[in-house]
PATORTI-140747 format. One record per residue (C-alpha): z, y, x. Coordinates in steps of 0.1 Angstrom, whole numbers, padded with zeros to 4 digits, always signed. Example, Ala and Ser with C-alpha at 12.3 -4.5 7.8 and 13.67 -1.06 7.14 Angstrom:
% residues 2
+0078-0045+0123
+0071-0011+0137
//
This chain:
% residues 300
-0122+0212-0271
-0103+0221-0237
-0071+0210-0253
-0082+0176-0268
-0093+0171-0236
-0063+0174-0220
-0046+0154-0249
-0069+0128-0239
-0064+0126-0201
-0022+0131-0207
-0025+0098-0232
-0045+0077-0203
-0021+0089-0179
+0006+0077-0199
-0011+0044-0212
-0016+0034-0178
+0017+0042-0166
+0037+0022-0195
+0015-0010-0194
+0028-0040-0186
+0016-0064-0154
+0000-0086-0178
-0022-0056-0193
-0025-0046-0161
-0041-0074-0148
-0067-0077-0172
-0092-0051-0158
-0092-0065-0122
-0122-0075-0109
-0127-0105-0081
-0147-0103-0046
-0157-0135-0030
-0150-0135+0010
-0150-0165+0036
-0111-0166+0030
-0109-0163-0005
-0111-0145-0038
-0096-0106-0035
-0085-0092-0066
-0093-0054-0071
-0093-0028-0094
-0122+0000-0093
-0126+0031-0112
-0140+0065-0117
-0171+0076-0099
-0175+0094-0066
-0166+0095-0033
-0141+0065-0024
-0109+0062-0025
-0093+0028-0008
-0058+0025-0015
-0041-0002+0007
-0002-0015-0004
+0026-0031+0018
+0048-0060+0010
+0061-0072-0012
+0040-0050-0034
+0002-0050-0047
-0022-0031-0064
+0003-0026-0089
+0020+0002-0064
-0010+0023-0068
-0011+0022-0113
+0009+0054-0115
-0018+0074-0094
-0048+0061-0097
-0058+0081-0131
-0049+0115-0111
-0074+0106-0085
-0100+0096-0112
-0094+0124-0133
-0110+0146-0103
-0142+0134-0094
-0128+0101-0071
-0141+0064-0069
-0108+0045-0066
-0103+0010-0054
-0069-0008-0053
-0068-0040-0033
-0048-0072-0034
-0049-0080-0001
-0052-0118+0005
-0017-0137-0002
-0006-0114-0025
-0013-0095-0063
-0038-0119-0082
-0062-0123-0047
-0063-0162-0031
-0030-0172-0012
-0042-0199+0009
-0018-0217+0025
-0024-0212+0062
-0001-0186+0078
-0034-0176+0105
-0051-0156+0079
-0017-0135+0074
-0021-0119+0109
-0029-0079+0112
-0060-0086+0129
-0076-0106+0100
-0058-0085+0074
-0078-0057+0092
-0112-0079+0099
-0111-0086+0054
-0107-0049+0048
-0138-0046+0069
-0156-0076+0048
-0137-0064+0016
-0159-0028+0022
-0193-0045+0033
-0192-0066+0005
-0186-0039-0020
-0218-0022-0002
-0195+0009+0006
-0201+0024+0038
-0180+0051+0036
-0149+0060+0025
-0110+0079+0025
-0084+0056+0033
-0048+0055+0018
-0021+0028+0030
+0013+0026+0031
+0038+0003+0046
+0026-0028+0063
-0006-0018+0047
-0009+0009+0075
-0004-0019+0099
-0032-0037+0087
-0053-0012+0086
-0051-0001+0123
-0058-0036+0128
-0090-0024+0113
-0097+0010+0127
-0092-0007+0163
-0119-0031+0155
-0138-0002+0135
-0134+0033+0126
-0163+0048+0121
-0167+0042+0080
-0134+0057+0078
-0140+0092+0067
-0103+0107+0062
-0070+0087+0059
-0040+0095+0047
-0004+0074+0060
+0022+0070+0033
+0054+0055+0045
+0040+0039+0071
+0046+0004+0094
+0029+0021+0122
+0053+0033+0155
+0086+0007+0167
+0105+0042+0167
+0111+0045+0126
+0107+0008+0120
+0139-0004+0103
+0129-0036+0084
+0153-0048+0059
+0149-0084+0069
+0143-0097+0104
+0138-0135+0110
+0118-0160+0130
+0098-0190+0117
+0124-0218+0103
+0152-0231+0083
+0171-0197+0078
+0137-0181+0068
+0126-0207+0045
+0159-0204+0027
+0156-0166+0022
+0122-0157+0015
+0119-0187-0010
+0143-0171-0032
+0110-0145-0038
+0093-0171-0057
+0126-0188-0076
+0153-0181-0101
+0162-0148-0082
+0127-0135-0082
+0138-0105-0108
+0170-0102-0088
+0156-0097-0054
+0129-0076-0061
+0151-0055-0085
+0172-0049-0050
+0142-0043-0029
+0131-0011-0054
+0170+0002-0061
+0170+0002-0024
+0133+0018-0019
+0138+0046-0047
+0159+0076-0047
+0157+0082-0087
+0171+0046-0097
+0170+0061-0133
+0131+0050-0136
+0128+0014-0127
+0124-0006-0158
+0118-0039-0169
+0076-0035-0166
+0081-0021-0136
+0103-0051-0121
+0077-0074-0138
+0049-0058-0117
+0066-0068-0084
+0083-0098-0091
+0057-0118-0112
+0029-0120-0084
+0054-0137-0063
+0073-0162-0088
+0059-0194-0083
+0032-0191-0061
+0025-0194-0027
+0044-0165-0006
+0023-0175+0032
+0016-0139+0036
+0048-0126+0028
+0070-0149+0045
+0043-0144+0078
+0049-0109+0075
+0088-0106+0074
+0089-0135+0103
+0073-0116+0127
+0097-0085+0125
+0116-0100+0149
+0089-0094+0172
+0079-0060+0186
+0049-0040+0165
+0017-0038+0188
+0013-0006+0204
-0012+0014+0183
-0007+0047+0208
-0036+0043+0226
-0056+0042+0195
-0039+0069+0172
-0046+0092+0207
-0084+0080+0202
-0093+0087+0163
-0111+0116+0156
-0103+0113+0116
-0088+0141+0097
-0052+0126+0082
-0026+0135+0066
+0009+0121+0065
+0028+0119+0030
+0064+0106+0032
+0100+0098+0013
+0124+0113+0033
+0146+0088+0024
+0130+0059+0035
+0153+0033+0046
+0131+0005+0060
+0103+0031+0076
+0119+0066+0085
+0100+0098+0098
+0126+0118+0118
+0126+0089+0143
+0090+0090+0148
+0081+0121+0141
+0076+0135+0175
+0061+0109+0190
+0034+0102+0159
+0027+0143+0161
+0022+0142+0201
-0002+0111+0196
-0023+0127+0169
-0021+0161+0175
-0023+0162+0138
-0022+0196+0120
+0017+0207+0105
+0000+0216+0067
-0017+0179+0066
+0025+0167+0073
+0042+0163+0037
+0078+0150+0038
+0094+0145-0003
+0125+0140-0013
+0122+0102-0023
+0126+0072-0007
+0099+0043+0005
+0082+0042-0031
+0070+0073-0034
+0039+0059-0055
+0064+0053-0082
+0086+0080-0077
+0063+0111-0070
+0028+0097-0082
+0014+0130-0095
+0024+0151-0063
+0010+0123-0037
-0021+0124-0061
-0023+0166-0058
-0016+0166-0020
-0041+0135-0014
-0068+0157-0035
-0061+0187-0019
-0063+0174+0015
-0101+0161+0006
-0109+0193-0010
-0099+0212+0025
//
């Protein structure tokens, strides 16, 4: 029995690994807030599990782990946060700010009737979501900073512009004929074993993009030329057990830069501080190992 069992959970782990964006999209679910429809994806049973993504990514980043997380007694939500996966991309750039980013988290939670939860977010996810612990922490129970947008010190974007003609040019390209192209780039450059994207994988980044409005992307990568608020004061204030889980080889968002400065703020403890050999993808790369660490952080 024990060993059907585990044929059973190795051929859902599998399944959901090799399914396409299309098949993918077909379980989502759909949340109504004041700015639009969110996209999500929710399952298992238990304690939650809120897994926030970056950009140019969705809740397609998180696929590879979510059945780890489930498999152990978690409730796990994936978002698309607004302008970006399947959610709404209303074409006003003042929803694409941090601060309301943070505020629909908040709303995305209420409305869900969740008033608790572990929170996982990586790249400009993390920045969104400080956004949201300034304006609330206490629902958050435990959080947990993959590759993270979150101190100037290891911030390295790989596109800097301000709002105009030069911007328009390059971050259209995300939506026209060098969707594939682009976004093929964006993950040789963010993974370390090159050997594992494929064409479903490529699909799952570039088709939520093609064709559509791209407000929240092109407000994100237009403000890089700006300094990232200061967060210090905050990350000195959060009395939240975290854990930090990050690819070495990151080139847009590198630890060794930050590392001192993010340790000194948080006083965080060196066994909760995991540092792989991969790059800024480590969903895709190291999905079973972020799962295991993530599970036994919540289990200590």
């Amino acid at each position: 029995m024990r060993y059907i069992l585990c044929l059973l959970i190795m051929f859902s782990l599998n399944k959901m690994q090799a399914q396409s964006y299309d098949e993918f999209v077909t379980s989502m679910k759909y949340c109504a807030l004041g700015d639009g429809n969110i996209a999500y994806q929710d399952e298992g049973e238990g304690p939650v599990i809120l897994l926030v993504h970056g950009v140019p990514s969705s809740a397609w980043l998180y696929r590879k782990m979510v059945p780890y997380l489930v498999k152990e007694g978690f409730r796990v939500i994936s978002i698309d946060m607004l302008g970006f996966g399947q959610s709404d991309k209303p074409d006003d750039y003042d929803l694409y700010t941090h601060v309301e980013h943070g505020r629909r988290l908040h709303e995305f939670m209420a409305a869900l009737e969740i008033g608790a939860w572990t929170h996982v977010c990586h790249d400009a996810g993390t920045y969104w979501s400080l956004a949201m612990l300034d304006q609330d922490a206490s629902k958050v129970k435990n959080i947990i900073f993959l590759n993270s947008v979150m101190l100037q010190s290891g911030f390295d974007p790989p596109m800097t512009f301000k709002p105009g003609f030069k911007a328009d040019m390059m971050l259209s390209s995300y939506k026209g004929p060098f969707n594939k192209a682009i976004l093929k780039k964006t993950l040789k450059d963010g993974l370390r074993n090159k050997d594992i994207i494929d064409k479903n994988m490529i699909q799952g980044y570039s088709k939520p993009l093609r064709k559509q409005n791209i407000c929240g992307l092109y407000y994100f990568f237009t403000q890089t030329h700006k300094p990232l608020i200061d967060y210090s004061p905050l990350l000195q204030s959060l009395d939240i057990p975290m854990s930090v889980i990050w690819g070495k080889d990151d080139p847009f968002l590198k630890w060794e830069p930050m590392e001192e400065e993010f340790i000194s703020l948080t006083n965080i403890e060196a066994q909760n501080v995991h540092i792989l050999d991969a790059a800024h993808f480590i969903q895709e790369e190291k999905a079973e190992e972020v799962s295991k660490m993530i599970i036994k952080f919540l289990d200590n």
